[in-house]
C-alpha positions in Angstrom: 0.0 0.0 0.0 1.2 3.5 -0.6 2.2 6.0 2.1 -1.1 7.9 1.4 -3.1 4.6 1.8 -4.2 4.9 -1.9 -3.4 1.9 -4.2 -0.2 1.1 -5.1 1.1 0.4 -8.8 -0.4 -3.4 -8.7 -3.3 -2.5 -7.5 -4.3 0.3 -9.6 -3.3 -1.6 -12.8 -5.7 -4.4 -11.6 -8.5 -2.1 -10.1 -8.2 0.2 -13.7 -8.5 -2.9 -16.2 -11.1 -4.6 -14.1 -13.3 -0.9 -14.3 -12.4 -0.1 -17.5 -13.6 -3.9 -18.6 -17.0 -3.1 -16.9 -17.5 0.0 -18.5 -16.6 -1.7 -21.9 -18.6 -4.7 -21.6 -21.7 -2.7 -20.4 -21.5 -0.4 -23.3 -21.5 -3.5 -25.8 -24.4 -5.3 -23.9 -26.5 -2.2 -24.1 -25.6 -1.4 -27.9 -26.4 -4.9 -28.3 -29.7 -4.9 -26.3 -30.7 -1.8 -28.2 -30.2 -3.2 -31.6 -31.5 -6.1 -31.2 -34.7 -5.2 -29.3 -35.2 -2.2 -28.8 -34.6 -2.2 -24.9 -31.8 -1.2 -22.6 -30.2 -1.9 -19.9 -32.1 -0.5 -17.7 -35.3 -2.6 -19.3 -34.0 -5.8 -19.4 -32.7 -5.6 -16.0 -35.9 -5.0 -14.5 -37.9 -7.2 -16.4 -35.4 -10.0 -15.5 -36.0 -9.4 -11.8 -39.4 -9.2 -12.1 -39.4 -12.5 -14.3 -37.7 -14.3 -11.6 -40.3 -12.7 -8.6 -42.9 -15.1 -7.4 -45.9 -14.2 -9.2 -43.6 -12.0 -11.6 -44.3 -9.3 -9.5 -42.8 -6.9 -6.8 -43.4 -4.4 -3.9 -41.8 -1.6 -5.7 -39.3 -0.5 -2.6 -37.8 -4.6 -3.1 -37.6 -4.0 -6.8 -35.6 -1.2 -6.2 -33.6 -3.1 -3.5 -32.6 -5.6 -5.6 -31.8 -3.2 -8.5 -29.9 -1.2 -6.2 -31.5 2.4 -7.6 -32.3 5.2 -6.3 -35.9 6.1 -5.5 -36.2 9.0 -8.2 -34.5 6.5 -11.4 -36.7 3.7 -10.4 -39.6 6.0 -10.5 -38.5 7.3 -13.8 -37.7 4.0 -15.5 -41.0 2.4 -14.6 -42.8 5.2 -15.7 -41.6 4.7 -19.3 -41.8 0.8 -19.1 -45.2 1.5 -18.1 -45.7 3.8 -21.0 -44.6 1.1 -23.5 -46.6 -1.7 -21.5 -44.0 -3.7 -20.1 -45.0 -3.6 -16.7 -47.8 -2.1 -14.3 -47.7 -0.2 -11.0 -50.3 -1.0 -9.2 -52.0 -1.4 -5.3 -52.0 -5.5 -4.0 -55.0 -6.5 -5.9 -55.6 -9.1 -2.7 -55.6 -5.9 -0.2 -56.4 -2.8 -2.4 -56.3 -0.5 0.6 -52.8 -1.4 1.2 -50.5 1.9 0.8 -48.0 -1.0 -0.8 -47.2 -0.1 -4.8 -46.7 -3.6 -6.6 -44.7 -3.6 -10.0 -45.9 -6.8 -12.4 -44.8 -7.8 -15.3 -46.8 -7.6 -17.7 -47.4 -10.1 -20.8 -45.8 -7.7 -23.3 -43.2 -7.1 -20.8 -42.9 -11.1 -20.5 -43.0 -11.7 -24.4 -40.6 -8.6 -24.5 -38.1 -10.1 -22.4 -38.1 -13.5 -24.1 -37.6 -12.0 -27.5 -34.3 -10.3 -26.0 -33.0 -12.8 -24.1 -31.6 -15.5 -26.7 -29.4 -12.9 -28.6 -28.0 -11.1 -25.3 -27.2 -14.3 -24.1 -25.2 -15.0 -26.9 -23.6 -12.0 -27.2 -22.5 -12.6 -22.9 -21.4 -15.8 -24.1 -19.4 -14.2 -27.1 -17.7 -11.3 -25.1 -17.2 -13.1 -21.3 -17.9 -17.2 -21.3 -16.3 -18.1 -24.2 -13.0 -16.0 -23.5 -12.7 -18.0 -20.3 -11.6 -21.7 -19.6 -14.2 -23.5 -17.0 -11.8 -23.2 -14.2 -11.6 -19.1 -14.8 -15.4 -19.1 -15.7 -15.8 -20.7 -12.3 -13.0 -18.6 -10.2 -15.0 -15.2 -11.8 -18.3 -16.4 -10.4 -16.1 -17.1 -7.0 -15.0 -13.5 -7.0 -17.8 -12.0 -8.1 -20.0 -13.7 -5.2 -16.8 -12.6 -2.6 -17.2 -9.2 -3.5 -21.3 -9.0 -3.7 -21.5 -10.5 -0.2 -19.4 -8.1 1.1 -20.7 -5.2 -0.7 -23.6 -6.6 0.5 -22.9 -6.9 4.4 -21.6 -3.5 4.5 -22.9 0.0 4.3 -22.4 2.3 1.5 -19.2 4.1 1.6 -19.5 7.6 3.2 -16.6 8.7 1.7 -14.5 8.6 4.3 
């Protein structure tokens, strides 16, 4: 570590080509989402989660847990899937006079989202999986899981 506790030269050569790598490979997934359906990021990501949801639906404050957005850009994207009929905000139909807001997907959202998903899971398979042998494919998914659950354990950096 360096004397000012930053990174030293190791460490920034790792922590810039593993940043720079994200921001690359999110770029092509989005140009790739884009051309290929019509959606972005942003879309597919939410319809995923609410795909995977029991009932393919959501309180909206877990969506946006799980997403990891702020309260104003989940407001914002839903409001334009909503728009476009992807999904619907909505009381608990089983308790209307709950305060609770529900997102569900809707079946153009559904049909949406399995359109999309054979071509951008080729193109994750063209740019990560097939770059990697098993063992790395398997040590990434290692990492990766390391550094959600501890991003996940801890607070959000106050900057500090």
């Amino acid at each position: 570590m360096t004397q000012d506790g930053g990174l030293d030269d190791r460490q920034q050569r790792a922590w810039r080509s593993f940043y720079r790598m994200q921001e690359v490979l999110r770029a092509r997934l989005e140009q790739q989402l884009q051309a290929t359906s019509g959606m972005s990021n942003a879309d597919y990501t939410v319809l995923v989660v609410l795909y995977d949801a029991p009932g393919q639906r959501l309180r909206q404050f877990e969506l946006g847990e799980v997403v990891q957005w702020e309260k104003s850009r989940l407001h914002h994207q839903l409001s334009r899937m909503c728009q476009r009929g992807l999904v619907e905000r909505g009381p608990d139909p089983r308790a209307p006079r709950s305060r609770a807001r529900y997102v569900t997907l809707t079946p153009a959202g559904r049909q949406a989202l399995l359109a999309a998903a054979p071509a951008h899971s080729r193109e994750v398979k063209r740019l990560v999986i097939d770059r990697l042998t098993d063992d790395e494919l398997d040590q990434l998914g290692a990492l990766s899981t390391r550094i959600l659950d501890a991003l996940d354990a801890a607070k959000p950096s106050d900057g500090s």
